[in-house]
VODRENGU-971356 format. One line per field, with one value per residue (C-alpha): residue number from 1; residue in one letter; chain; x, y, z. Coordinates in pm, 1 decimal. Layout:
% residues N
n <- [NUM/...]
res <- [a/...]
chain <- [A/...]
u <- [X/...]
v <- [Y/...]
w <- [Z/...]
***
This chain:
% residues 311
n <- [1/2/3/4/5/6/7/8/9/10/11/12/13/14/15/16/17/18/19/20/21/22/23/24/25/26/27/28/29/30/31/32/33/34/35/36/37/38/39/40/41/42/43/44/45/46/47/48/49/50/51/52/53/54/55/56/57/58/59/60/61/62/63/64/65/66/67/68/69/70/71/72/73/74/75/76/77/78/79/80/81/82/83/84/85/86/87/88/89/90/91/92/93/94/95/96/97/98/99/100/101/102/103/104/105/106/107/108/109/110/111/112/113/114/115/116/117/118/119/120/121/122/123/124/125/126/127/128/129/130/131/132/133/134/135/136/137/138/139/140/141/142/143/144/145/146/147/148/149/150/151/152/153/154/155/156/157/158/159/160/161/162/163/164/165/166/167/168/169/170/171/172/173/174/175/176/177/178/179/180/181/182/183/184/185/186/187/188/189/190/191/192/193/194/195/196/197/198/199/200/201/202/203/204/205/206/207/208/209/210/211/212/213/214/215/216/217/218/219/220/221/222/223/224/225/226/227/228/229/230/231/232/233/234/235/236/237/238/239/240/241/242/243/244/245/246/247/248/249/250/251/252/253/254/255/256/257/258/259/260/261/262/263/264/265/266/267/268/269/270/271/272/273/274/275/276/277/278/279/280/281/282/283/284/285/286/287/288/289/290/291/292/293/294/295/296/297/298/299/300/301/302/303/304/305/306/307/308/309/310/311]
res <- [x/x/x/x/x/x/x/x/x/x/x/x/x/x/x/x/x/x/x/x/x/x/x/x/x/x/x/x/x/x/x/x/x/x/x/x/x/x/x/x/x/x/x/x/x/x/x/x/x/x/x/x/x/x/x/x/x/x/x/x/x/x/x/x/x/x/x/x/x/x/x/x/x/x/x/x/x/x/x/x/x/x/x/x/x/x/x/x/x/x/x/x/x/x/x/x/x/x/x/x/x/x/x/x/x/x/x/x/x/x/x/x/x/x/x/x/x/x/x/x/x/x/x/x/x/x/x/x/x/x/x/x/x/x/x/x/x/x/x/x/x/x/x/x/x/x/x/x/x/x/x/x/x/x/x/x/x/x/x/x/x/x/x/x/x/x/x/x/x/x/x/x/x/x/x/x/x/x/x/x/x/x/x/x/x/x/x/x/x/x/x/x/x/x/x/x/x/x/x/x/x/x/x/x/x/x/x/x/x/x/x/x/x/x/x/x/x/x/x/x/x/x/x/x/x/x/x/x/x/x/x/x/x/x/x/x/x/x/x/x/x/x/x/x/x/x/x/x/x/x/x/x/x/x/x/x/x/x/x/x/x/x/x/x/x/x/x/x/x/x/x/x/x/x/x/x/x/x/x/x/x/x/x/x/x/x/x/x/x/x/x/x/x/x/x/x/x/x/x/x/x/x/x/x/x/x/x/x/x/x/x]
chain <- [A/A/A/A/A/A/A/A/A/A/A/A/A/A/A/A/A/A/A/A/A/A/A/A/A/A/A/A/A/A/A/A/A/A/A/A/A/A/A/A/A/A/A/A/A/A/A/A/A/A/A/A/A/A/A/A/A/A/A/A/A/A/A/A/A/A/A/A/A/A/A/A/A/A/A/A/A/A/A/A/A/A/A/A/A/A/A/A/A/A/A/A/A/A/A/A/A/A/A/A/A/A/A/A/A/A/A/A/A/A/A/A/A/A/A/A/A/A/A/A/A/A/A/A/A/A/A/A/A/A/A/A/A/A/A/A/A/A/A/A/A/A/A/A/A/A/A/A/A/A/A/A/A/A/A/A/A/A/A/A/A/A/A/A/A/A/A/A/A/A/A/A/A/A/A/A/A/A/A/A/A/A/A/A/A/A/A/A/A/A/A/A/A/A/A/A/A/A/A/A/A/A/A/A/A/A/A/A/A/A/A/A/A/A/A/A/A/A/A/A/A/A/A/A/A/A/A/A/A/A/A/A/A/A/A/A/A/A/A/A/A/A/A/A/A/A/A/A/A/A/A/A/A/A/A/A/A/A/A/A/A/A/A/A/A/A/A/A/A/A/A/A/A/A/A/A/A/A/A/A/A/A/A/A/A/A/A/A/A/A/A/A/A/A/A/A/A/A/A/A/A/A/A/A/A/A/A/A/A/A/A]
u <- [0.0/127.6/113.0/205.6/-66.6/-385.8/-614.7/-942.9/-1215.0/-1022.4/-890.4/-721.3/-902.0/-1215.4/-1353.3/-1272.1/-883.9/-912.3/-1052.7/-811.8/-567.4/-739.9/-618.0/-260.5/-105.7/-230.2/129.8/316.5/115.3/101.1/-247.0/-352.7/-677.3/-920.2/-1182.9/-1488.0/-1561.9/-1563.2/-1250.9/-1076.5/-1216.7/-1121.2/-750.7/-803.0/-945.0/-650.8/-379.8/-304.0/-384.9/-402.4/-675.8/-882.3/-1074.3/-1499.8/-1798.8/-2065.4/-2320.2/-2398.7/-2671.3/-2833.1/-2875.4/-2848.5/-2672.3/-2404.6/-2561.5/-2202.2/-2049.0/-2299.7/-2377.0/-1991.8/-1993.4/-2274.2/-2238.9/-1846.0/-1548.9/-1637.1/-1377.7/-1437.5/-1419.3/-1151.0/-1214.3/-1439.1/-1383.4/-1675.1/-1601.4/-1829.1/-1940.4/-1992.2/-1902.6/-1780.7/-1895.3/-1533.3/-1536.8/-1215.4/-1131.1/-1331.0/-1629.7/-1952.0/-2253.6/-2476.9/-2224.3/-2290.6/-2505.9/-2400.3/-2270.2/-2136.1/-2034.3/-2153.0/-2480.9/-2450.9/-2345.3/-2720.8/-2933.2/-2701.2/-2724.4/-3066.1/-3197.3/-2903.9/-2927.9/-3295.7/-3219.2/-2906.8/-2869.4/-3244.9/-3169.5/-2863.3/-2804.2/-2718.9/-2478.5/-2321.1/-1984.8/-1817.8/-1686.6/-1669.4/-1313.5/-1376.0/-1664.6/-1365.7/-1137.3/-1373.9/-1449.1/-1109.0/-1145.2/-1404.5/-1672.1/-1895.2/-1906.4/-1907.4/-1847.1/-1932.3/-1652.2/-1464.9/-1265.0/-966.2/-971.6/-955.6/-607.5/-544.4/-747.5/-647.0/-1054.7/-1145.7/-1394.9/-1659.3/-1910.2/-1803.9/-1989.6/-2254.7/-2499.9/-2852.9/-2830.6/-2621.4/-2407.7/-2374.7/-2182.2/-2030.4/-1949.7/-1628.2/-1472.2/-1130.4/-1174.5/-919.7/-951.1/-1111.2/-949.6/-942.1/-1121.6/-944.8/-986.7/-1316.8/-1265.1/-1551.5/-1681.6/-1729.0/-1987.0/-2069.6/-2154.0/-2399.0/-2549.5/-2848.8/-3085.4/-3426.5/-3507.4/-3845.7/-4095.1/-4434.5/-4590.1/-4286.6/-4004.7/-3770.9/-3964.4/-3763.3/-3474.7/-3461.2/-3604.8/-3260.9/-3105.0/-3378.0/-3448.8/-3036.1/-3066.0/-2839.3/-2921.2/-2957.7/-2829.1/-2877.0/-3082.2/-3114.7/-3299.4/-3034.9/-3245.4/-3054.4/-3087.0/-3275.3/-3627.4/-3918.4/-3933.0/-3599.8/-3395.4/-3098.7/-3095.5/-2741.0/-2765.9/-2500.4/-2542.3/-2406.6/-2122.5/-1836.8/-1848.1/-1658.1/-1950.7/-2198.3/-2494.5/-2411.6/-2242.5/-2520.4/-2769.5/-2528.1/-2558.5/-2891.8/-2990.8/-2735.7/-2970.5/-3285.2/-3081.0/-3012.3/-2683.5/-2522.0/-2228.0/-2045.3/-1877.7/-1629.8/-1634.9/-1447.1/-1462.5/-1754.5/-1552.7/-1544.7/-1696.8/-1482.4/-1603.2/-1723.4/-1976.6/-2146.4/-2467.8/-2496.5/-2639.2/-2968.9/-3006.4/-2930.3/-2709.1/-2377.0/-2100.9/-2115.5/-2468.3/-2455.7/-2178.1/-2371.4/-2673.5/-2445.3/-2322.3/-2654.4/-2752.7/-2466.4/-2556.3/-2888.8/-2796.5/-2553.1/-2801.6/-2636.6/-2862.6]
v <- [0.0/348.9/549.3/835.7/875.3/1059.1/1009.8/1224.7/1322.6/1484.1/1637.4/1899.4/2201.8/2037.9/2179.6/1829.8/1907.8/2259.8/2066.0/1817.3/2025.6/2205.3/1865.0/1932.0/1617.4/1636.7/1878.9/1577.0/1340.7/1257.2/1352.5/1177.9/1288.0/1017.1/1036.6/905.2/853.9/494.2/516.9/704.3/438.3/194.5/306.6/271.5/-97.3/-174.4/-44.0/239.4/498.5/484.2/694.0/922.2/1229.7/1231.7/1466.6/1272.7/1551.4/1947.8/2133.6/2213.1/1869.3/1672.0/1344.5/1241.8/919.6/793.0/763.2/644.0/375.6/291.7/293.6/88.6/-239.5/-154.0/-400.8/-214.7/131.3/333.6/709.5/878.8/1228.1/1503.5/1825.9/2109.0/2363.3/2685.9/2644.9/2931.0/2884.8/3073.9/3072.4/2960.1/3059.9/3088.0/3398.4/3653.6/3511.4/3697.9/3586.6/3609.9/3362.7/3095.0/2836.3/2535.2/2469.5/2182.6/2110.6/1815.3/1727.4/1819.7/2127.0/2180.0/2274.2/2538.0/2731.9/2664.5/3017.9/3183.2/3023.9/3054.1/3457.1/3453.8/3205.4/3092.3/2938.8/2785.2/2354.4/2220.5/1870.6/1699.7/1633.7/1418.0/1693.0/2063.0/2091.7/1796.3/2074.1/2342.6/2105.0/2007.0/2406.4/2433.6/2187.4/2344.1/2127.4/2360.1/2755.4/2751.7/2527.4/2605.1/2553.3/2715.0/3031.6/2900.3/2631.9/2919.7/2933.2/2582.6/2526.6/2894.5/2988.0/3326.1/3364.4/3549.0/3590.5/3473.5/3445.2/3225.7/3055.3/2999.5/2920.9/3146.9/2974.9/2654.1/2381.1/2064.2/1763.3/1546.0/1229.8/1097.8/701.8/431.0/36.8/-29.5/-29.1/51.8/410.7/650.1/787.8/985.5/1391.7/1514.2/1609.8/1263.1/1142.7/794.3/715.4/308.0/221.2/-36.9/-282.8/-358.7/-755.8/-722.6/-470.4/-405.9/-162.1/4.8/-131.2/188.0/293.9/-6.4/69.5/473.6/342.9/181.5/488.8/672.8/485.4/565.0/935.5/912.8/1226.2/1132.9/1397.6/1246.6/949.7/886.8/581.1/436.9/124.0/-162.6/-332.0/-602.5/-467.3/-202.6/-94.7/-274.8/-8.3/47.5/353.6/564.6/728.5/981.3/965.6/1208.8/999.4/821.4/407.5/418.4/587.7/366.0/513.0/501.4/149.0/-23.5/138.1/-24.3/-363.1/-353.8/-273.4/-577.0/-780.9/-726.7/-609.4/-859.0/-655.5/-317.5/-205.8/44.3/391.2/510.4/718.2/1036.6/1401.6/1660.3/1886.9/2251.7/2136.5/2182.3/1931.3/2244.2/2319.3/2006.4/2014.3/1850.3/1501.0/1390.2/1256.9/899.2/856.2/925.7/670.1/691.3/637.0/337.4/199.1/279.9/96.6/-170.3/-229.2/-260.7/-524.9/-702.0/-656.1/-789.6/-1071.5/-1177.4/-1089.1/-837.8/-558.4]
w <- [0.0/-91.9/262.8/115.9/-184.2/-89.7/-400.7/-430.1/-666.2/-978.0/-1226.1/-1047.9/-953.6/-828.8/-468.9/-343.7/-423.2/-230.7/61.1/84.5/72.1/420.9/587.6/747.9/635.9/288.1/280.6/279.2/54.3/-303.0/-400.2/-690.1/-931.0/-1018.6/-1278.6/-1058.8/-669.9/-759.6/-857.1/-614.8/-339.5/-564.1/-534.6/-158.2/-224.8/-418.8/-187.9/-449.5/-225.8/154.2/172.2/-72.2/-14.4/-161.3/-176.4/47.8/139.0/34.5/281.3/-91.4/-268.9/9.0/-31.3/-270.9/-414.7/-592.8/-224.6/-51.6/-270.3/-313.3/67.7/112.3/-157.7/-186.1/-0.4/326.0/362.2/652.9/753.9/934.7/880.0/766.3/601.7/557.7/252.1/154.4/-185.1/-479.1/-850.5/-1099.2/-1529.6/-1680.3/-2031.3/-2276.4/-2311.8/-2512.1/-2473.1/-2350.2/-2166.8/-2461.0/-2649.2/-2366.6/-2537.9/-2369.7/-1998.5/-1771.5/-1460.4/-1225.8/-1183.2/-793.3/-899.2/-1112.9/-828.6/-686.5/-961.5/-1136.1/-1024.5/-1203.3/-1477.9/-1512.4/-1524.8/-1720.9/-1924.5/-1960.4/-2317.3/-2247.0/-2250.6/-1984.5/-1987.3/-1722.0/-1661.7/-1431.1/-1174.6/-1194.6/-1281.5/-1564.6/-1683.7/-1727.4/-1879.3/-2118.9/-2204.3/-2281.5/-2519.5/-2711.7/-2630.0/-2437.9/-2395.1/-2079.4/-1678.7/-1327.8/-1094.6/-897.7/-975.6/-843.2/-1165.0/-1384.3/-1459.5/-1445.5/-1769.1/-1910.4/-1858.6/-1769.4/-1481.6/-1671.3/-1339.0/-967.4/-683.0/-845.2/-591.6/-526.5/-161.1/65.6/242.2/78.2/208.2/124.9/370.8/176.4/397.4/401.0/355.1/444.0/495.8/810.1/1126.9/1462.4/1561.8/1661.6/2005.0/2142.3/2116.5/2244.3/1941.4/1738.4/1457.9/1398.8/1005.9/985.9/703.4/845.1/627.9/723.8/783.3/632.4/538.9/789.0/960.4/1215.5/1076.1/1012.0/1381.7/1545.4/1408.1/1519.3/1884.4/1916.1/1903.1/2058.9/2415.2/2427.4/2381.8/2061.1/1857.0/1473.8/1288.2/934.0/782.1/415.6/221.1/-75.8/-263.7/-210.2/-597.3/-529.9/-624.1/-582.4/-218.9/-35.1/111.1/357.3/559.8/580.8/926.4/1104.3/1509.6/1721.1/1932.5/1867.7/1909.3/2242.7/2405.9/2550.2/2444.0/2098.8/2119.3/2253.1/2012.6/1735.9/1955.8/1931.5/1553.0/1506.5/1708.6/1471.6/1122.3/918.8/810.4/1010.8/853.1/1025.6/809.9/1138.4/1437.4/1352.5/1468.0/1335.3/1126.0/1276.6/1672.0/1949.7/2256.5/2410.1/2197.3/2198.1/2369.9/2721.7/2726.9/2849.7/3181.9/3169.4/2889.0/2972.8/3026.1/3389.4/3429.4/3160.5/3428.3/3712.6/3526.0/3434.3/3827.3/3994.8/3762.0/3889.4/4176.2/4154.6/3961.2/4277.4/4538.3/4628.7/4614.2]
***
């Protein structure tokens, strides 16, 4: 396995690139553009890379389908890190060209929804055609093959674009969520601040069955902060639910909600326990009565007790 090779969501000058390149140790890595998500995780699979960098969620589209279904059906991969990054675009066009020139655009189909609005007022003619990342949309502009690509600004000058309008967004403050993925191992330690990424698949469908699976979590007072329904391929109405849970693994609460949905799941696979990108412990909200470690322990003890008679 290369230790050394980060790979991530290329070509270069994607926003995936820029936020990799937030992570400190990304400094001393080779990062390595892949043409797909698939592919990058692939590269991860294969020993390639030893870890690569993915889109998985913006606060406009919602989820990222490629990872989550890579994730999900994939050799399993798990995640170490997260990394949040603001999100505005910017028209790339080769130089000379006007707005009134721009007849057809790219740029990936996440991308789409952030700036339908814009487009609807400024380019309400104009074809849209999807491309398989942003930066992929400018390269292929530079080509010839379309007027004009959302992306960022900062991919202007890789692909000798001009940035004929910036600040492009429909939402203000748009976001999105990538993860660093490795092979699985052992989490790393409980900051204070932790996430904890399942993906969970029902055992049959009636009346309460995604209900059971949220009391787990519930009756433990595990915050959900995320739940999204990915069809698992095997016909009309069989899903899997991908669910983020406040927590990290080592924490009772959120262990033994995991111990249970693998008592009535027919499959749990677990994603990681890794820190929420920009939370510091002390901002975390306090827990409910009942659910910290110490009470779990405390819980844990007088059953002992009982069992032993000696309550």
């Amino acid at each position: 396995m290369s230790a050394t090779r980060y790979a991530y969501l290329g070509p270069e000058g994607t926003f995936t690139e820029v936020a990799l390149r937030t992570l400190p140790e990304a400094a001393t890595r080779e990062l390595v553009p892949m043409l797909s998500v698939p592919a990058a995780l692939d590269a991860v699979r294969s020993g390639a890379a030893a870890a690569a960098l993915v889109p998985i969620e913006n606060s406009v589209e919602g989820g990222i389908t490629a990872t989550l279904d890579e994730l999900t059906t994939g050799e399993p991969l798990m995640i170490y890190r997260e990394v949040l990054l603001s999100i505005t675009f910017a028209l790339l066009v080769r130089p000379g060209t006007k707005l009134s020139d721009v007849k057809t655009v790219t740029a990936h189909p996440a991308a789409q929804p952030q700036v339908r609005n814009w487009m609807a007022a400024h380019l309400p003619e104009a074809v849209w055609e999807s491309a398989a990342s942003n930066a992929d949309g400018a390269r292929l502009v530079q080509e010839g093959r379309y007027d004009a690509a959302f992306a960022g600004e900062f991919a202007a000058a890789t692909y000798g674009l001009e940035p004929l309008v910036t600040e492009i967004h429909d939402a203000e403050n748009a976001q999105t969520r990538f993860v660093l993925v490795g092979r699985p191992a052992r989490p790393a330690a409980p900051t204070g601040a932790d996430k904890t990424s399942v993906v969970i698949w029902l055992g049959d469908d009636h009346p309460g069955a995604l209900l059971e699976l949220l009391q787990e979590f519930m009756v433990r007072g595990v915050n959900l902060m995320l739940i999204q329904s990915r069809p698992t391929g095997a016909g009309i109405g069989n899903y899997c639910f991908a669910v983020d849970a406040e927590g990290h693994i080592a924490d009772r609460r959120v262990g033994e909600a995991l111990m249970g949905l693998k008592r009535i799941c027919p499959k749990v696979r677990f994603l990681g326990s890794y820190p929420r990108a920009g939370v510091a412990p002390e901002d975390v909200r306090p827990l409910r009565d009942g659910t910290s470690d110490r009470e779990f322990t405390d819980a844990s003890d007088w059953l002992a007790r009982v069992q032993d008679g000696r309550a």
